[in-house]
C-alpha positions as a Markdown table, in Angstrom:
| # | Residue | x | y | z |
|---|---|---|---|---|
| 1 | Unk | -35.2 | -8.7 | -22.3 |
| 2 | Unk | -38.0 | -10.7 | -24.0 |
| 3 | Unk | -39.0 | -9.8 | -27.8 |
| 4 | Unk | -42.2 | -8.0 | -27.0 |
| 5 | Unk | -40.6 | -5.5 | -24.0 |
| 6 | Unk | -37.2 | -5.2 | -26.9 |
| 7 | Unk | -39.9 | -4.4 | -29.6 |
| 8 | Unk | -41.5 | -1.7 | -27.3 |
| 9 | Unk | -38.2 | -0.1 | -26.4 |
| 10 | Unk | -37.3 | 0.1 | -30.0 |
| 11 | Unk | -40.7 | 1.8 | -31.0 |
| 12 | Unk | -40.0 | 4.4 | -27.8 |
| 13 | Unk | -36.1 | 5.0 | -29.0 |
| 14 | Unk | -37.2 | 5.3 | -32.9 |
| 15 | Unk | -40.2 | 7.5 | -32.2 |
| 16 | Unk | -37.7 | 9.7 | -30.1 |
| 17 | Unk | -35.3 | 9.9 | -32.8 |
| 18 | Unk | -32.8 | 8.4 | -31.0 |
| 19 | Unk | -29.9 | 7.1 | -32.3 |
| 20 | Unk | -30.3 | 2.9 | -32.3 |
| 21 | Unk | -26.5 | 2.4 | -31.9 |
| 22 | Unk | -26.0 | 4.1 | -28.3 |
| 23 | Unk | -29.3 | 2.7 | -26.8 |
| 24 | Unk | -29.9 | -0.4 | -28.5 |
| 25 | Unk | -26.6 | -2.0 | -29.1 |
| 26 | Unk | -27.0 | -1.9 | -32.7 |
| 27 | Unk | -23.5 | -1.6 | -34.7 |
| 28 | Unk | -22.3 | 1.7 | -36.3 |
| 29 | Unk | -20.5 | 1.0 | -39.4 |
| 30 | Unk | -18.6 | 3.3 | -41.7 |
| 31 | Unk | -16.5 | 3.2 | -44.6 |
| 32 | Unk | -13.6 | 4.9 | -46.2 |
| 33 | Unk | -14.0 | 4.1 | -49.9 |
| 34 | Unk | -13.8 | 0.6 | -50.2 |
| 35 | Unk | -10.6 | 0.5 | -48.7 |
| 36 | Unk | -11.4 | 1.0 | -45.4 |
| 37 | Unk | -13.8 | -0.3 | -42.5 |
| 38 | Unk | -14.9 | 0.9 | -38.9 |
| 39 | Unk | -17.2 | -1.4 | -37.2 |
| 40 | Unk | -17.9 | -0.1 | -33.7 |
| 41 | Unk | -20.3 | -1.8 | -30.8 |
| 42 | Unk | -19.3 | -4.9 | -31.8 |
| 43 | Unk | -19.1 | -8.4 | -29.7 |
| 44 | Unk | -15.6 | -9.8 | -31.2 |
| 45 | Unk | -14.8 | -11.9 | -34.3 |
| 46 | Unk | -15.9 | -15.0 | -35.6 |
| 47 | Unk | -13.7 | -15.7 | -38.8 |
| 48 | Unk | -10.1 | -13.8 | -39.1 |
| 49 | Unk | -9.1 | -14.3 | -42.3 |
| 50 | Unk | -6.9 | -12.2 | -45.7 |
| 51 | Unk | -9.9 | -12.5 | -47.9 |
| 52 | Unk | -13.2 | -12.7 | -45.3 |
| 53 | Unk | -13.6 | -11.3 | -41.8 |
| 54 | Unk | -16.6 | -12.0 | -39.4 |
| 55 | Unk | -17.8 | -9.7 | -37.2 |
| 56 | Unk | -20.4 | -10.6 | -34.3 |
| 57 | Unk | -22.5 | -7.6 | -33.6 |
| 58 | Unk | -26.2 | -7.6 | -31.3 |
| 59 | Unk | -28.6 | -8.2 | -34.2 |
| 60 | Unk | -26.4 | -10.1 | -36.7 |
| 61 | Unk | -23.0 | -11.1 | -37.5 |
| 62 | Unk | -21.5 | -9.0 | -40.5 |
| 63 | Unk | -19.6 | -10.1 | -43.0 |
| 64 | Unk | -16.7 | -8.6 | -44.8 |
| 65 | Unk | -15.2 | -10.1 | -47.8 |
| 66 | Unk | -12.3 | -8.5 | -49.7 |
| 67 | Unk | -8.4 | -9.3 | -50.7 |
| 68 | Unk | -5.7 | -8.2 | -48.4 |
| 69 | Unk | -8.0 | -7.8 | -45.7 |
| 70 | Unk | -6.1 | -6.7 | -42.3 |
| 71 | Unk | -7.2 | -5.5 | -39.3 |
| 72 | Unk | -5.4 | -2.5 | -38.7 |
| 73 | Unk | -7.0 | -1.6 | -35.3 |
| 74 | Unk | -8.8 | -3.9 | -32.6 |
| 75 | Unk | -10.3 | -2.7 | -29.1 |
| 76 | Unk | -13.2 | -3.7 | -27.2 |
| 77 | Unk | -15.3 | -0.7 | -28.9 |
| 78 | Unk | -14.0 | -0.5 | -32.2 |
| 79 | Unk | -12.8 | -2.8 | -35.5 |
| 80 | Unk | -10.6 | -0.6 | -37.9 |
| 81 | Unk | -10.5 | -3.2 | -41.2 |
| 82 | Unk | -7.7 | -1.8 | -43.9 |
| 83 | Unk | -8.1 | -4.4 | -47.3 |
| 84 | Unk | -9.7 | -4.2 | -50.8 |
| 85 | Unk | -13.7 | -4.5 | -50.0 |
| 86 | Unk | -15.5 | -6.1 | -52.2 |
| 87 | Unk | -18.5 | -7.0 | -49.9 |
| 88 | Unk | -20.6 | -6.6 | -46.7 |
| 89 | Unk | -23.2 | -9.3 | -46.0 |
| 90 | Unk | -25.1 | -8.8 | -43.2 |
| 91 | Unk | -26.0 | -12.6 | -41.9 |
């Protein structure tokens, strides 16, 4: 899809009030505390490591840094991260 037909169908989804994740691909990310991570509509790992993990996602890869970092849970819709966050960069 070219940039100008991806802009349009993000105008038409947002004006809509539909949600981005489900029809644009976009990552849902939520957080228990900063203890816990679920990164869903994701497109695999870049970097598995204890203290950073690097997640590739549509628009941008996201990246979690933290101590003890494990991933608890993997599957082709879902990243369940267990650790001690200390940051989410979005790159």
């Amino acid at each position: 899809m070219g940039k100008r037909m991806e802009q349009a169908a993000e105008n038409i989804i947002t004006s809509l009030d539909l949600p981005q994740d489900l029809f644009l691909g976009y990552p849902c990310i939520s957080f228990n505390g900063n203890r816990e991570v679920y990164v869903s509509n994701h497109r695999g790992l870049l970097i598995y490591e204890t203290e950073m993990i690097v997640i590739l996602t549509k628009p941008f890869q996201l990246k979690i840094c933290g101590r003890n970092l494990l991933i608890e849970a993997y599957s082709k819709e879902e990243i369940h991260i267990k650790g001690y966050i200390f940051s989410v960069e979005f790159c």
